[in-house]
C-alpha positions as CSV (number, residue, x, y, z in Angstrom):
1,X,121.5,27.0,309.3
2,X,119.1,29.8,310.2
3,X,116.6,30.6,307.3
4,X,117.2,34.3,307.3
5,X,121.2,33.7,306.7
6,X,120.3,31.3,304.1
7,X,118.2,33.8,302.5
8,X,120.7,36.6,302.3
9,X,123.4,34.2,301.3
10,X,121.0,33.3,298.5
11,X,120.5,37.0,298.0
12,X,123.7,37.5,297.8
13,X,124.2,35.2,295.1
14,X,121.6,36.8,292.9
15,X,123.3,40.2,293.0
16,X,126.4,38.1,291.9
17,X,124.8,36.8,289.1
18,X,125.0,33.3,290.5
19,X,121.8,31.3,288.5
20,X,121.9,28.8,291.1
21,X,120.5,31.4,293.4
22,X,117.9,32.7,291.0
23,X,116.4,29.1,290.8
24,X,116.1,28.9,294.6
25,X,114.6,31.9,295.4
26,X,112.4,31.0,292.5
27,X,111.7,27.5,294.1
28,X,111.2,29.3,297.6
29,X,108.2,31.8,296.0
30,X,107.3,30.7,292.8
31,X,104.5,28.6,294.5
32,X,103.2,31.6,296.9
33,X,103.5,34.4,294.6
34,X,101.6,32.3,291.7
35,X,98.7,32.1,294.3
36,X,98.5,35.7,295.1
37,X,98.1,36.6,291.4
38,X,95.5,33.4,290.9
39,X,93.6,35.3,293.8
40,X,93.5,38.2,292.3
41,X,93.2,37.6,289.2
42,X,91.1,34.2,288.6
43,X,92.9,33.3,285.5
44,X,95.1,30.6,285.5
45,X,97.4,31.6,282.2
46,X,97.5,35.5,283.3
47,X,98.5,34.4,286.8
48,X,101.7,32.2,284.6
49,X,102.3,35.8,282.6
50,X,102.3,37.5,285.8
51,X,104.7,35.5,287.2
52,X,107.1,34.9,285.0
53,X,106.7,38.9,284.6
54,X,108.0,39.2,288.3
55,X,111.0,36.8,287.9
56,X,112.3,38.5,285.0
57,X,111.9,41.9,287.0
58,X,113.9,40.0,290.1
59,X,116.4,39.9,288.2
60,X,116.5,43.6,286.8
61,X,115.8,44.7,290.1
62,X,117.5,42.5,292.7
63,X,120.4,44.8,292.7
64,X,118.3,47.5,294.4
65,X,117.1,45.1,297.0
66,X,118.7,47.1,300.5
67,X,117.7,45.1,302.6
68,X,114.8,44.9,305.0
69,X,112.2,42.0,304.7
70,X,112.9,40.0,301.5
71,X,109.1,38.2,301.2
72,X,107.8,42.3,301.3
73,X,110.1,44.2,298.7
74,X,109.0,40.9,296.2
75,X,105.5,41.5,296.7
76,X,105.5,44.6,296.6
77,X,106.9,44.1,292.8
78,X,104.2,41.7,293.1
79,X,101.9,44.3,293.5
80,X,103.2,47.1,291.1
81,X,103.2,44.1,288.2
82,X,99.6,43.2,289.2
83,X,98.5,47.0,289.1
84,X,100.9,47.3,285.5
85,X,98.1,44.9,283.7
86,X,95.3,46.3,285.4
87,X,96.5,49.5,283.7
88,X,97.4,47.9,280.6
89,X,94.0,46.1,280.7
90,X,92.1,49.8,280.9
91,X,93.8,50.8,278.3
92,X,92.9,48.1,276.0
93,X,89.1,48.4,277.2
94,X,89.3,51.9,275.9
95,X,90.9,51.4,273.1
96,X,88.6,48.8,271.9
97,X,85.4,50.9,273.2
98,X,86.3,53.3,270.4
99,X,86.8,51.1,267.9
100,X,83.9,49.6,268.2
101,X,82.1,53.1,268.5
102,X,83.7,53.9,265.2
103,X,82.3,50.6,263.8
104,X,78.7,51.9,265.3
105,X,78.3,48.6,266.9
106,X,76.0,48.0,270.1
107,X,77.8,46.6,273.6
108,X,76.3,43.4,272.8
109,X,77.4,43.0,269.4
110,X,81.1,43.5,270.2
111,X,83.6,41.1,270.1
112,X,83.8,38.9,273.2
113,X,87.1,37.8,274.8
114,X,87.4,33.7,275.4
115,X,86.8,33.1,278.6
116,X,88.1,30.2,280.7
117,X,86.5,26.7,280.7
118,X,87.5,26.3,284.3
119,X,85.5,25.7,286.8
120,X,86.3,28.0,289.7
121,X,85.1,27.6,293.4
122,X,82.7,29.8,295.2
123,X,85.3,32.1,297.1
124,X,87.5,32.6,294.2
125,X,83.9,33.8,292.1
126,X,83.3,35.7,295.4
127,X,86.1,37.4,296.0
128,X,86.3,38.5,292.0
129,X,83.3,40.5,293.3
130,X,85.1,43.0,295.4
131,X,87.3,45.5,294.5
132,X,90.3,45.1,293.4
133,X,91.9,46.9,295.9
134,X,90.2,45.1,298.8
135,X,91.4,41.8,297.1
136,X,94.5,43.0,296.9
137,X,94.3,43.3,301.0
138,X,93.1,40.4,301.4
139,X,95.5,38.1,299.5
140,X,98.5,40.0,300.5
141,X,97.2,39.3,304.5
142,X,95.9,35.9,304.4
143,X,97.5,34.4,301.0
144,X,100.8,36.0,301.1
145,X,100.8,35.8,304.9
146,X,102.0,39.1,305.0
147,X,101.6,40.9,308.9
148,X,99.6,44.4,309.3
149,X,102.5,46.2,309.5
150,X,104.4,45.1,306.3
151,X,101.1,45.6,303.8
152,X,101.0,49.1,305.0
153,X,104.5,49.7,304.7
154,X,104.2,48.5,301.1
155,X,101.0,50.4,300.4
156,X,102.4,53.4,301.9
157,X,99.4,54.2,304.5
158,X,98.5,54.1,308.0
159,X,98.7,50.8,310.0
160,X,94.8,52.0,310.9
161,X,93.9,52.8,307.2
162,X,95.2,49.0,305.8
163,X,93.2,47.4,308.9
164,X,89.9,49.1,308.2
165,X,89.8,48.5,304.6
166,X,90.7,44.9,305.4
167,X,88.2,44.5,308.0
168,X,85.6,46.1,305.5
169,X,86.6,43.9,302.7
170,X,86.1,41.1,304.7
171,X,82.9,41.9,305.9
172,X,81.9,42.7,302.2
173,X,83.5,39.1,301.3
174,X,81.2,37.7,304.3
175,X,78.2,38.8,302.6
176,X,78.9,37.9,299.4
177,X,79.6,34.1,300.8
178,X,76.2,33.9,302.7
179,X,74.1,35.6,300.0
């Protein structure tokens, strides 16, 4: 059977309410869209939060899934989940800049968060470097295996605009690796 029938038959089955079809599509992505938000985000745990975060919106959202490519309107919740915690995580920086301003304390003396244990390899240190939005480009092209066309489509700018920045970013990246 041809994989794009048995995707919209799956999908299909989602927008039934058919839990069957909720596993599989979460068998068929769970694996790539875990490794997008490890790429971006370095942190094994927040990558598991992430992505439970976009299964539960699959299935709040599937209903409003038109049609078009599949792999691009998921990531593209991907994406809006990923820039949700970078939000969130602003928001929490300030917050806890004024409290400790109202405690008087210096940077150094604040509270520090636990960071991981991990060990992580050079390109994922590397690439935590960059922007976040030239990450972003560069996992949604070469981890999500997403074409040109589609990450501009979902970033809403020129075909021209998304290559640039990605050809930038990975010149930047370049650098960074034989630095």
């Amino acid at each position: 059977m041809d994989s794009s029938v048995e995707l919209a038959r799956i999908i299909a089955g989602c927008k039934s309410g058919d839990a069957d079809c909720f596993a599989r599509i979460v068998e068929l992505y769970a694996g790539r869209c875990y490794g997008y938000f490890y790429r971006l985000t370095g942190d094994r745990n927040l990558s598991d939060e992430l992505l439970s975060e976009l299964f539960v919106r699959l299935v709040q959202k599937i209903g409003s899934y038109k049609g078009g490519t599949f792999e691009s309107w998921l990531f593209r919740i991907a994406l809006n989940i990923f820039h949700d915690h970078l939000r969130g995580k602003q928001r929490r920086k300030k917050l806890l800049d004024a409290r400790r301003t109202e405690l008087e304390l210096e940077p150094d003396e604040a509270p520090r968060s636990d960071a991981s244990d991990e060990q992580v390899d050079r390109l994922q240190v590397q690439l935590s470097r960059l922007d976040a939005d030239t990450r972003e480009l560069i996992m949604l092209r070469y981890y999500s295996q997403l074409s040109f066309k589609k990450i501009a489509e979902m970033r809403r700018e020129p075909i021209g605009t998304a290559l640039s920045k990605l050809h930038r970013g990975l010149k930047k990246l370049r650098e960074l690796m034989e630095g």
